[in-house]
N, C-alpha and C positions, 0 to 999 in steps of 0.2 A: 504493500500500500504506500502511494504519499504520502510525503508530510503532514499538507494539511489537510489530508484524507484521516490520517492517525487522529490530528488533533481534534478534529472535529467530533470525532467518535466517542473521542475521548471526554471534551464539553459535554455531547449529549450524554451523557451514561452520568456525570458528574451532576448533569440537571435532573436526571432520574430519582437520585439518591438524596437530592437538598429537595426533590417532592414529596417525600416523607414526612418532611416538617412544614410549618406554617411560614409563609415568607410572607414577609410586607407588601406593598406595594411597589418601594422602590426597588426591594431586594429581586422581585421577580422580573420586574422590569432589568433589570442588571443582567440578570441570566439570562434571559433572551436575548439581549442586545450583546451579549458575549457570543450566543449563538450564532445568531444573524450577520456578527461581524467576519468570526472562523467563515461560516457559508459563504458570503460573498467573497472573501481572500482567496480562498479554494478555489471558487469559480472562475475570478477574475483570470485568476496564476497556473492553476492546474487542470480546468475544463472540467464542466460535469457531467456524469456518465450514473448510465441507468442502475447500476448495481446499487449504490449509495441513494436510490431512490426515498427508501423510509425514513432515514437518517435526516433529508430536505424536506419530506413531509414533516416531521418534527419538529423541524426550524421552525417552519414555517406556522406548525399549529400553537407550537409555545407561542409565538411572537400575539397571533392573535389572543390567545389566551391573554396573555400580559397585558396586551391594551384594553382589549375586555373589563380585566380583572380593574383598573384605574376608576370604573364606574363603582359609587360605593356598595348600590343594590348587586351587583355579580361578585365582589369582590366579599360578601358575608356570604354570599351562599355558599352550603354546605355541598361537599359530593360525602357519599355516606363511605365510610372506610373500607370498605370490600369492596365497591366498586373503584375505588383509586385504586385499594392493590393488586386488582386485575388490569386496569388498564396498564399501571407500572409496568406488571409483569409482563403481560404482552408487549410492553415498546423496548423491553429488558429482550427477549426471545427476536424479536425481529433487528433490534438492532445487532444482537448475534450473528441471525443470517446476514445483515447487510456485512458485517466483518467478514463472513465465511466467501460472499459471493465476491467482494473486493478483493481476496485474495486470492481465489480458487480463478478468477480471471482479472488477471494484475494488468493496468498499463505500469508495461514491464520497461526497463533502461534495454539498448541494445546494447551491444560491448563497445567498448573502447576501441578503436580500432589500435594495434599494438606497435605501426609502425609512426615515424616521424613525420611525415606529410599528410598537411590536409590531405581531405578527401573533396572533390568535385563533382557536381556529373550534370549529362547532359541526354535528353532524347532526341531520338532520328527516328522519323516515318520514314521507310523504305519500298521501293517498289521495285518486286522485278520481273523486269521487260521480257525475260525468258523463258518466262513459266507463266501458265496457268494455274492457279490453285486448285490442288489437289481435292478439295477436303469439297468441292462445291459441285454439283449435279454439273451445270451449264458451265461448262470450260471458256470462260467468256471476257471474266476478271482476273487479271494479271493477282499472282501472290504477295500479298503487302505482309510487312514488319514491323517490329514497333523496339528498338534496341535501345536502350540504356547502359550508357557510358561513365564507369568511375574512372576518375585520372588524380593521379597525383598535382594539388592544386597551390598555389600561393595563397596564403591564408591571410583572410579578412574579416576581419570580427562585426562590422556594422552590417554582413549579411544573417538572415537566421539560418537554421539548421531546417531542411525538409523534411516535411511530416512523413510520416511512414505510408505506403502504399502511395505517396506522393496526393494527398490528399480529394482519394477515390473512392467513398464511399460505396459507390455501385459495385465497383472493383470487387471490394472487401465483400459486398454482400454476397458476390454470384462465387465468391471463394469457397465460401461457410453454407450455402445451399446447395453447392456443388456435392458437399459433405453430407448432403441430407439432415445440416442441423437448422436452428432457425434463423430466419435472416439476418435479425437484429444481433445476434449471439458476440461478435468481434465486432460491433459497431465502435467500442471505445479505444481500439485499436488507430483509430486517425489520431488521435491527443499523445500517439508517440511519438516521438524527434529520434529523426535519425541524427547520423553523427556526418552527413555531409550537406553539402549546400549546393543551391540550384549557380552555374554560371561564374564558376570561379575562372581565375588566370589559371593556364597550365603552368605547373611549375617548370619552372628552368634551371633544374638543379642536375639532369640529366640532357643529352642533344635529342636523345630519343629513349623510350621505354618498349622494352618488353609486352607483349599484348597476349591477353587472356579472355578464351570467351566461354561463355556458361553458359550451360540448356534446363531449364527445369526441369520437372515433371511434370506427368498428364494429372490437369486435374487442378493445377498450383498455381501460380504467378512468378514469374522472375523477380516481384517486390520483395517473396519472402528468402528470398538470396542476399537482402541486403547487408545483413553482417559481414559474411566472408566476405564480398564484392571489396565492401567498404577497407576491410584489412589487407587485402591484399593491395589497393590501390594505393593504404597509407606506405605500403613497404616500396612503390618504384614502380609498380603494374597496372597496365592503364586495361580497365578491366569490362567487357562487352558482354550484359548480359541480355540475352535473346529471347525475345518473346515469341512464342510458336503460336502463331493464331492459330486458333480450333484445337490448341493442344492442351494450351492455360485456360483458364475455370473464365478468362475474359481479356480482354487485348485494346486496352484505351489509346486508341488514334486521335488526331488535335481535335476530329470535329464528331468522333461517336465511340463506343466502345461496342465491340463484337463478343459474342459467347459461342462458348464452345458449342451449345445447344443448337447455336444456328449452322452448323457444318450440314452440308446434305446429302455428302455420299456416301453410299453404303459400299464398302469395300469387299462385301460375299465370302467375309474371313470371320471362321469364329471367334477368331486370335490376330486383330489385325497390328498388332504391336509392330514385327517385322517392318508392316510398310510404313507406317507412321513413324517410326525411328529413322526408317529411309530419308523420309520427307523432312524430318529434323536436320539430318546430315546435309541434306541439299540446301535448308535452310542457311546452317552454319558455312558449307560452303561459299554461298549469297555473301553473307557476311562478308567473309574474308577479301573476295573480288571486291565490294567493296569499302572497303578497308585499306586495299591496295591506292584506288578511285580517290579515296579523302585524302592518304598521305601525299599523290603527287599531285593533290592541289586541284584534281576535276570537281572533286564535289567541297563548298566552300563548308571550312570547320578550324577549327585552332588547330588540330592533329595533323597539319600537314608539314612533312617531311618528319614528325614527332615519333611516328610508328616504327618500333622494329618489327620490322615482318618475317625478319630472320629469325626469328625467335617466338614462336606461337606455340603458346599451350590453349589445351582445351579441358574444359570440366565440366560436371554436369550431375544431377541429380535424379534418383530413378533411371523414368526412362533417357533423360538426358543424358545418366553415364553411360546406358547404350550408346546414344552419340557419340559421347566422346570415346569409346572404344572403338566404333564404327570408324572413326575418319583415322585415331593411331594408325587400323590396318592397313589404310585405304588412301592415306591424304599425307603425303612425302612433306608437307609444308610442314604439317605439325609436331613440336619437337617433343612434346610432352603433353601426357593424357592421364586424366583422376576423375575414375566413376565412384561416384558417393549412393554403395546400395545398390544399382541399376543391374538389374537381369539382363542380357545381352542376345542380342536377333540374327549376329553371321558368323561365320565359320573363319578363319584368318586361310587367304590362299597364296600366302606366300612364305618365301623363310623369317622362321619370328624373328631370328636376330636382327630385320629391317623392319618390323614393329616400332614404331615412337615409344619412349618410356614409358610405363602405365603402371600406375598405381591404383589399388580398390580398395576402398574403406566398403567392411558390410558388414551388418547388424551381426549380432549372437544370439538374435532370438532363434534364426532358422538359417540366412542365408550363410555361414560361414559350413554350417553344417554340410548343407546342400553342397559347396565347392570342397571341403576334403571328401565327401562319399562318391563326386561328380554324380550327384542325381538332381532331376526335373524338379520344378515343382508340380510338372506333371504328373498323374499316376500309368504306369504299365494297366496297359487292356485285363491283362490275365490274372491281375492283381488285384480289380473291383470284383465287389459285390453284382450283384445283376443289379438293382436300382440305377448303382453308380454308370454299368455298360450302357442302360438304357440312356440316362439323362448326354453322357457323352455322346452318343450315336446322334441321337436328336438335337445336338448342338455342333457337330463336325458334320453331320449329312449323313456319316455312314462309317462300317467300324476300322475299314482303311483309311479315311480319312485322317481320323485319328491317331492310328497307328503310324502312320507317315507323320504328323505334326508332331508326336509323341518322340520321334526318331529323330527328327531334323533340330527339335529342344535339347537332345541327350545329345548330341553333335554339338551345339552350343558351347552348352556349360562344359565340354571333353575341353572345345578348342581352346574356352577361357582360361580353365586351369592351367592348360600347354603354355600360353601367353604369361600366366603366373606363375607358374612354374622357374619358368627363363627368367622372369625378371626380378624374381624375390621381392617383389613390394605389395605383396598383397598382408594387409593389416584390421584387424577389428579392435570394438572399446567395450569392454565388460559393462555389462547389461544398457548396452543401446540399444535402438531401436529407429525404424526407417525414418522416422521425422523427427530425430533428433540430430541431424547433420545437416537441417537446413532451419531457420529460424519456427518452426510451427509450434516446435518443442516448446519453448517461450508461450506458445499463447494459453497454457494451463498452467496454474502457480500449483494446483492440487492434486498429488498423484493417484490416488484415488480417481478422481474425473479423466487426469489423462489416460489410466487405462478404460476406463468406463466406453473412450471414445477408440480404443485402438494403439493408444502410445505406451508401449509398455516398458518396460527395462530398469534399473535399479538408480542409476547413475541419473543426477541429475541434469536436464535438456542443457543448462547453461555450460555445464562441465564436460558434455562431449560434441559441443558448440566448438567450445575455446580449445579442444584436441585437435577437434576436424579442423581447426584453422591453421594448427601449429603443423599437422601433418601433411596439409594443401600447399604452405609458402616453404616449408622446406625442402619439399620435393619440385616445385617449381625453381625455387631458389637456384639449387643441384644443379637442373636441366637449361634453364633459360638463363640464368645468371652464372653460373660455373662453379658457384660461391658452394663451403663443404661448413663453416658456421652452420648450425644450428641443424645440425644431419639427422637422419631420418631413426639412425641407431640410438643417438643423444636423448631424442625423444623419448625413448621405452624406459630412463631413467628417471625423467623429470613428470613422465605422468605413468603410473602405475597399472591404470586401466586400460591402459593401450598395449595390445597383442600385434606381435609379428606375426603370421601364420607360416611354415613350409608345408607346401605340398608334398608328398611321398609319389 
């Protein structure tokens, strides 16, 4: 909770306890206007949000009571003693849940970014000319983008800091109903500050920076990447994180914001993961051409001649870290690749040793498991129950179907291990979990609730936040920078919960 979130809690619960006894006229006047004061300070400074709802009815009913109470006839009338210490009791009970629910969903701090450079950023609407989007019935409309640039910036204090989700409420909504929870649920999530600013100078501490770019997951926002983004930008890396329209829960362009809901093709795949990771990669490809476009100055931006192009890592979450393993195998540009979690959709067909470095971070609920057994999380045909053969048959078409997509998944995760294997950087964090490696972890203060909703694992979201960050810039650091500071083995010393895994 805030500050004058605590305080205020705290006044009311203090006025609860002085209604016990008989106050004056002025004394009650006092206490409401102590009330009223914390409420409007909070307000003004900290924004008010639906959780501390009963805690402002309070305010707000003492205050009437008080002036009320100045009239001599209301100020002798009696309440009879039991019905006071019911009401007590009740505003005692609810002001509890308003404690519980302010904390169980915090506006929460994001981290500190850990390196020495502001952070800046900027959006680009992109369009490209060479595709049609995938994702729409009538091939008709060119595929737009919507990327978000962190850069290491020259720091000015008379700008603010930008609000989280970049002050998108719709955004936010179609995130959290994506979820199947209610709309309004992370509505107080705009009242957070991030730790960068809209439109700073690039800093000119470097002739150019290193470039990094980042794919969500299906379902998410590139906003909720803003931690890492942010950290890695403080350290030198000018960081490009990618919106996949029709892939994120919403994709806000200057003049509308699209949802995934409105995608209209049916891709005839029970499992269309494969092509949509495709389409990601092509995405990020997009990217990079132009990336190339801004640094030599065709498309106008501060980034020109700023960009190392020689130097491109990629990252990504879920199905993003598909991506970013997709282009390691496939895309000679990129020097270095980190899938955070992401189950992966091709087979490598060439010699690994020409693989881009690649590192995985993956949960210990299931997936670490899955890559030492090298099994699916698909189930073998001859393995189900008959319920189970039926519901698959009627969702692949038929029971080769299945057997075929069952086989080309166990070729997958063969070839991933093979890739880990060679490159020794495959690493997990004791008792994490999938959305504890991208900021969502954060949006539950109550562990209880985060499992309630799916987030399970022991370790606090904050604490394998600041892992996944330590073990994102060091392994960049290594690759794009040459730099052996702050190495990947160092790590397994200074945090405890972070595992190296070998594969056998």
């Amino acid at each position: 909770m805030r500050l004058f979130e605590v305080v205020l809690i705290f006044v009311n619960l203090l006025s609860l306890l002085w209604g016990f006894k008989k106050q004056s006229k002025a004394g009650l006047l006092g206490i409401a206007g102590i009330n009223l004061a914390v409420f409007l300070i909070h307000g003004l400074f900290e924004g008010l949000r639906y959780q501390l709802a009963f805690s402002y009815v309070f305010v707000i009913l003492l205050v009437v009571v008080a002036l009320a109470k100045r009239n001599d006839k209301f100020y002798e009338f009696k309440i009879p003693k039991l019905l006071k210490g019911i009401v007590i009791g009740l505003s005692f009970g609810f002001l509890g849940l308003t404690c519980l629910l302010a904390y169980a969903l915090p506006v929460f701090q994001l981290p500190k970014p850990t390196g020495s450079d502001a952070v800046g950023i900027a959006y680009f609407h992109l369009s490209d000319e060479a595709r049609f989007d995938p994702f729409l019935d009538e091939l008709t409309k060119k595929r737009e983008l919507m990327v978000k640039v962190y850069y290491p910036a020259q720091q000015d204090n008379s700008k603010p800091f930008s609000p989280y989700f970049h002050n998108s409420p719709e955004l936010l909504r179609l995130l959290t109903t994506g979820y199947g929870l209610p709309a309004f649920l992370f509505d107080h999530l705009s009242l957070v500050k991030t730790n960068s600013k809209d439109d700073l100078q690039l800093s000119d501490r470097q002739s150019s920076y290193p470039v990094v770019l980042f794919s969500h997951g299906a379902g998410t926002t590139m906003e909720v990447q803003t931690s890492q983004s942010e950290d890695l930008a403080s350290h030198g890396y000018i960081v490009v994180d990618i919106d996949h329209t029709y892939v994120s829960a919403g994709t806000v362009f200057p003049d509308r914001i699209v949802s995934a809901k409105e995608a209209t093709r049916d891709f005839n795949s029970a499992d269309p993961a494969e092509i949509i990771t495709q389409i990601m990669a092509d995405d990020a490809e997009f990217v990079i051409k132009t990336l190339g476009e801004m640094n030599e100055g065709k498309i106008e931006s501060m980034f020109t001649g700023k960009l190392n192009l020689d130097e491109i890592g990629i990252m990504g979450h879920s199905v993003g870290g598909a991506v970013a393993y997709n282009l390691a195998i496939n895309d000679s540009r990129v020097k270095a690749a980190v899938d955070l979690d992401g189950t992966v959709f091709v087979i490598p067909k060439k010699d690994l040793r020409q693989v881009a470095p690649f590192l995985m971070l993956a949960n210990d609920k299931y997936h670490i498991q899955m890559l030492e057994s090298r099994r699916t999380l698909m189930e073998k045909f001859e393995e189900m129950d008959e319920l189970e053969r039926k519901i698959s048959i009627e969702t692949y078409g038929s029971e080769q179907i299945y057997k075929d997509a069952y086989e080309k998944s166990s070729q997958n995760i063969i070839g991933l291990t093979d890739v880990l294997k060679e490159s020794g950087t495959l690493f997990t964090i004791e008792g994490s979990d999938h959305m504890k490696f991208i900021d969502v972890g954060l949006f539950i203060g109550l562990r209880p609730l985060r499992e309630g909703i799916g987030i399970g694992g022991k370790t606090d979201p904050a604490r394998c936040l600041e892992i996944t960050k330590a073990v994102t810039l060091a392994f960049f650091d290594q690759h794009l920078k040459g730099e052996t500071k702050g190495s990947l083995e160092s790590l397994l010393k200074v945090y405890p919960e972070l595992k190296q895994v070998n594969l056998n």
